[in-house]
C-alpha positions in Angstrom: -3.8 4.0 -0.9 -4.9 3.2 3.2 -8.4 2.7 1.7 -9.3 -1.4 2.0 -10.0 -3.8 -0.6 -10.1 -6.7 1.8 -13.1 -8.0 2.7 -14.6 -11.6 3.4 -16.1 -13.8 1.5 -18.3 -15.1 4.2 -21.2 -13.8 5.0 -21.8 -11.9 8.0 -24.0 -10.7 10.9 -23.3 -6.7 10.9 -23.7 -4.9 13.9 -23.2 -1.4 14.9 -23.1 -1.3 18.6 -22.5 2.0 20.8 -20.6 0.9 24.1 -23.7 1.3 26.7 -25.9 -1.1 24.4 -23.0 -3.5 23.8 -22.7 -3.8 27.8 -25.4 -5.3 28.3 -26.1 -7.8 25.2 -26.3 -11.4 26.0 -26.0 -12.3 22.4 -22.6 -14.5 21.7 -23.3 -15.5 18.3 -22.3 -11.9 16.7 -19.5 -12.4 13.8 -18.7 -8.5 13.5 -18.6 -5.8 16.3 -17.9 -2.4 15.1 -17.3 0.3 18.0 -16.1 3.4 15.8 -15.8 7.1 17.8 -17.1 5.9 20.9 -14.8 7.6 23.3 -13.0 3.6 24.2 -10.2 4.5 26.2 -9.8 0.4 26.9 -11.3 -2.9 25.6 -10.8 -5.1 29.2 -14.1 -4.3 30.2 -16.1 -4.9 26.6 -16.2 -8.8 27.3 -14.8 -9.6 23.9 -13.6 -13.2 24.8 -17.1 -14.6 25.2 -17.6 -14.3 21.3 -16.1 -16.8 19.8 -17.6 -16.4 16.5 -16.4 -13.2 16.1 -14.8 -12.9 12.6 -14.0 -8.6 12.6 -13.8 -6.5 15.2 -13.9 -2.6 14.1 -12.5 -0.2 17.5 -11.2 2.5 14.8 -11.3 6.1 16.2 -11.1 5.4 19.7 -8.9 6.7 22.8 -6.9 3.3 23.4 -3.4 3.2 24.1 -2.7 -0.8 24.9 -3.3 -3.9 24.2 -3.7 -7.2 26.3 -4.3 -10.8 25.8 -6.9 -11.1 28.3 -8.8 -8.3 26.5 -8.8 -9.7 23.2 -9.1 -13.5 24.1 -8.9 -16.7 22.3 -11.1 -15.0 19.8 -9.9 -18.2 17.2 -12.2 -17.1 14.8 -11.3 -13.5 14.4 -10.1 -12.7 10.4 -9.9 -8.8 11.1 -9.1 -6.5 13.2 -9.0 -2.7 13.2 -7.6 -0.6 15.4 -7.1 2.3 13.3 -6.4 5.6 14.9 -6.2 5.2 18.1 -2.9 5.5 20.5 -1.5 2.2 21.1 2.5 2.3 21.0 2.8 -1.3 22.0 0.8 -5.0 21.2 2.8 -7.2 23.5 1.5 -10.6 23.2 -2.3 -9.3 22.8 -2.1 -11.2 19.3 -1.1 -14.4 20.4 -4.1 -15.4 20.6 -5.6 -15.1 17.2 -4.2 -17.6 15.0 -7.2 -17.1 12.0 -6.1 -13.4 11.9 -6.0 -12.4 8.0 -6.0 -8.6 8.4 -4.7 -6.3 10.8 -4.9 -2.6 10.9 -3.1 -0.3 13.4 -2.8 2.9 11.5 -2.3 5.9 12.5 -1.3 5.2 16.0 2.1 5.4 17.8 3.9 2.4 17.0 7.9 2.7 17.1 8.7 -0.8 15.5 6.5 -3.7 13.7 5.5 -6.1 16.4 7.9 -8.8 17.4 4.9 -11.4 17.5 3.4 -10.9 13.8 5.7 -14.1 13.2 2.8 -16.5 15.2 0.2 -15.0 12.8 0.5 -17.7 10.2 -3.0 -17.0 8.7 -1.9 -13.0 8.1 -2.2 -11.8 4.9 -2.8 -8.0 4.8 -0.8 -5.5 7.5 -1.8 -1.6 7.8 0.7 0.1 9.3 0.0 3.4 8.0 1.3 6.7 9.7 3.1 5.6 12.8 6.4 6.0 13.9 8.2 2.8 12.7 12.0 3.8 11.2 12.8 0.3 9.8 11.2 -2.9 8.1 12.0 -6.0 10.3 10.3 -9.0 12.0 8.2 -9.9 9.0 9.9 -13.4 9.0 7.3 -15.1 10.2 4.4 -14.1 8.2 6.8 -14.4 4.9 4.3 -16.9 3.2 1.2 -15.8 3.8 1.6 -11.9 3.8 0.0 -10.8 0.4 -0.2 -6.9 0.8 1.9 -4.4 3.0 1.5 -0.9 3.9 4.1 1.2 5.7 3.0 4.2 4.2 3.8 7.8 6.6 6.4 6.5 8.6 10.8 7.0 9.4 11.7 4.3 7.3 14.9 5.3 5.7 15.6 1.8 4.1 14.2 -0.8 1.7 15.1 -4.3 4.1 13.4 -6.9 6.5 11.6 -8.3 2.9 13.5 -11.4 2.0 10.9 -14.0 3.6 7.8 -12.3 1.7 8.0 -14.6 -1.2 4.4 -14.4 -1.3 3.7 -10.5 -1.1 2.6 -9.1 -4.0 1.4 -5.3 -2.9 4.4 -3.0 -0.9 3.3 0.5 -0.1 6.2 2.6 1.3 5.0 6.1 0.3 6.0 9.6 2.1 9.1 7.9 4.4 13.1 9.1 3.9 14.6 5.9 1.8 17.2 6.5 -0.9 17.5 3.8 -3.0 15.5 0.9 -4.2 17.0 -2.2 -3.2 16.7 -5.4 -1.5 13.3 -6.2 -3.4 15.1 -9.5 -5.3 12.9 -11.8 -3.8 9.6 -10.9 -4.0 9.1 -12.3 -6.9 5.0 -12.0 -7.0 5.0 -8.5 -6.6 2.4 -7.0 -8.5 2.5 -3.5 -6.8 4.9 -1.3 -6.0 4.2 2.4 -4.4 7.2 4.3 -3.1 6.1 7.5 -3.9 7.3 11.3 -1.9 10.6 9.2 -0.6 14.2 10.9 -1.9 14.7 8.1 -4.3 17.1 9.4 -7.3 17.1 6.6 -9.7 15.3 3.7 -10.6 16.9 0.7 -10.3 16.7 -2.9 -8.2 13.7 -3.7 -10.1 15.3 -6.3 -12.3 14.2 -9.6 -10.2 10.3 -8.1 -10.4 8.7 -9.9 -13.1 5.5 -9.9 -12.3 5.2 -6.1 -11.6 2.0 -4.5 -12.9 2.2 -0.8 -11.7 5.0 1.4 -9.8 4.4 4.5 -8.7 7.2 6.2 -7.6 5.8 10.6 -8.0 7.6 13.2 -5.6 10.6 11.6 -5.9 14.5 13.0 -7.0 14.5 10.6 -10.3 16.6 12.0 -13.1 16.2 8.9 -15.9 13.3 6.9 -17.0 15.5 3.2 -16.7 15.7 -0.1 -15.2 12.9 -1.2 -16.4 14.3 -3.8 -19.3 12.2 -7.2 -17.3 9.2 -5.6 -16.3 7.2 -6.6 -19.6 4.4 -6.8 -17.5 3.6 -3.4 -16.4 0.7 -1.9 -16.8 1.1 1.3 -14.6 4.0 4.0 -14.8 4.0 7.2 -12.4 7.3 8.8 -12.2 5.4 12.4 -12.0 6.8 15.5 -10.4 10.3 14.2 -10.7 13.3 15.1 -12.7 12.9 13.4 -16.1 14.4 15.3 -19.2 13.8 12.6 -22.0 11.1 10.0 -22.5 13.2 6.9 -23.1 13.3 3.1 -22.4 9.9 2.3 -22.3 9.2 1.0 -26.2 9.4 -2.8 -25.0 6.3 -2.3 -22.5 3.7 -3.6 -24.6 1.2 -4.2 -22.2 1.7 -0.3 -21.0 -1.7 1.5 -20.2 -1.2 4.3 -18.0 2.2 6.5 -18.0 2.7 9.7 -16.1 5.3 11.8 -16.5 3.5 15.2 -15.7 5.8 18.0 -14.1 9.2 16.4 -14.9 11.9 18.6 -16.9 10.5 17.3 -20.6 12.1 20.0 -23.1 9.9 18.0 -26.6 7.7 15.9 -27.5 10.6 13.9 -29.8 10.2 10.7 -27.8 6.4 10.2 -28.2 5.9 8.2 -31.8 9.6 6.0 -31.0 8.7 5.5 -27.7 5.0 4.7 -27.6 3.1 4.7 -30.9 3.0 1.1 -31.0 2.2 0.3 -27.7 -1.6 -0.5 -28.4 -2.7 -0.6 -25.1 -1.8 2.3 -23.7 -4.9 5.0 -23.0 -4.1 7.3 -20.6 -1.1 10.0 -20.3 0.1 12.7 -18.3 2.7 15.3 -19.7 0.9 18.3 -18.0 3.4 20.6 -15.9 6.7 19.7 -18.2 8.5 22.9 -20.6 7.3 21.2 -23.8 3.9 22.3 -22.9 4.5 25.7 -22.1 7.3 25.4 -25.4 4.0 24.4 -27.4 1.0 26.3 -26.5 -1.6 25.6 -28.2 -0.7 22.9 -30.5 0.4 20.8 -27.6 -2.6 18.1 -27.4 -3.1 18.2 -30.8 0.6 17.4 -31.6 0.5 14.3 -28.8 -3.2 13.2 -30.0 -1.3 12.8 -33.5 1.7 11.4 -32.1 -0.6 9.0 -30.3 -3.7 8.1 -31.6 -4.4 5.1 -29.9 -5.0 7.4 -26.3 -8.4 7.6 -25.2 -7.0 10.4 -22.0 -4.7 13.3 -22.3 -4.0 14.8 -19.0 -6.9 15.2 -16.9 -9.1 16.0 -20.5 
């Protein structure tokens, strides 16, 4: 889910520089500096300000633990940047000065709280903040309409807030953290995406407002009841797996429906197939693998749900 999908449509000039090389180039002109595993315990001395055409800059896997202003510059033309694991705990106002920024990554590092200053990033549309310490959602205001995808994945966050502004957003990743209950997601209206998965979440519900949503995945969770899902027409992706599901229920209206997985739940029969599913013609893939009735079954199992559901082109991982 950390993986990126962003990338530029302009075309660039790649380089791959190692740190005694990059010293000593006279070149401004470059558009993307990537310094990945070279031992960088600080960027003040890599002379970054002097390219201003710089559109990414790629420090991931380094040793550096702050950010400043001066370091960074008035690189105005920056669109990326990635610091991925490295140990910064605090940005300050090293962003200020980056108003074309579009994507910024500082996964897996120590942060304790989202950066007071994302709110002058009025270009930003995609945050990483995978695996750091952050224990709640706030200071997003500013980026509210032109944020499009965030990840908060591996964190303390024990509640769904701070979203209100992000009219815009339409990916939220918020998997292995401690919330309990999905709420607070009523205006994001665009939201396409929806991953909440290895939380202590014990029903589904708040989801009413999300129109547009295309796929939820919500596996490793406490959810006893496959519900709330009556205006979410749109979906096209259902995992509630390794949960605690009994009954397959309340998804006949989804008629745009192509993936469901409900492996390892608590699913006694395969009753709910034909009334639930059969005439959902899109659907193609789904999991019941891990849940009693297959045990219950044995051997008939896949051909009973083949019959039950012809229209599947995957059962399980077969």
């Amino acid at each position: 889910m950390t993986l990126k999908s962003w990338r530029s449509s302009r075309t660039t000039r790649r380089y791959h520089i190692l740190p005694s090389f990059f010293s000593v180039q006279s070149s401004d002109d470059r558009q993307e500096i990537e310094l990945i595993h070279s031992k960088l315990s600080s960027i003040s001395n890599l002379g970054l300000p002097r390219f201003k055409q710089l559109k990414k800059l790629c420090l991931r896997q380094n040793f550096i633990s702050q950010l400043d202003s001066e370091a960074l510059g008035p690189l105005s033309e920056l669109e990326e940047l990635d610091l991925y694991d490295n140990r910064i705990k605090h940005v300050g106002n090293s962003l200020d000065t980056l108003p074309n920024l579009q994507v910024l990554d500082l996964s897996f590092n120590n942060l304790k709280h989202v950066p007071p200053t994302l709110d002058r990033l009025t270009s930003l549309r995609i945050i990483y903040f995978v695996q750091n310490k952050i224990s709640r959602i706030e200071n997003l205001g500013g980026v509210g309409r032109t944020l499009r995808s965030l990840e908060l994945g591996g964190n303390k966050i024990r509640r769904i807030e701070g979203l209100d502004d992000l009219v815009n957003l339409e990916e939220l990743w918020l998997g292995k953290n401690k919330i309990t209950k999905l709420e607070n997601l009523q205006n994001l209206k665009k939201l396409k995406i929806l991953s909440i998965q290895s939380n202590r979440i014990t029903r589904l519900e708040g989801l009413g407002e999300l129109e547009s949503l295309e796929e939820i995945y919500i596996s490793h969770n406490g959810v006893t009841k496959l519900e709330g899902l009556d205006n979410n027409s749109k979906l096209r992706v259902i995992d509630v797996g390794n949960n605690y599901i009994a009954e397959l229920e309340n998804v006949s209206h989804l008629k745009n429906l192509e993936e469901l997985w409900i492996n390892n739940n608590l699913i006694l029969t395969l009753q709910g197939l034909e009334p639930q599913l059969k005439d959902i013609s899109t659907l193609e893939t789904i999991y019941l693998e891990g849940n009693p009735v297959q045990a219950k079954e044995g051997t008939h199992y896949r051909r009973k749900v083949i019959l039950a559901l012809p229209q599947i082109q995957q059962l399980d991982a077969t």
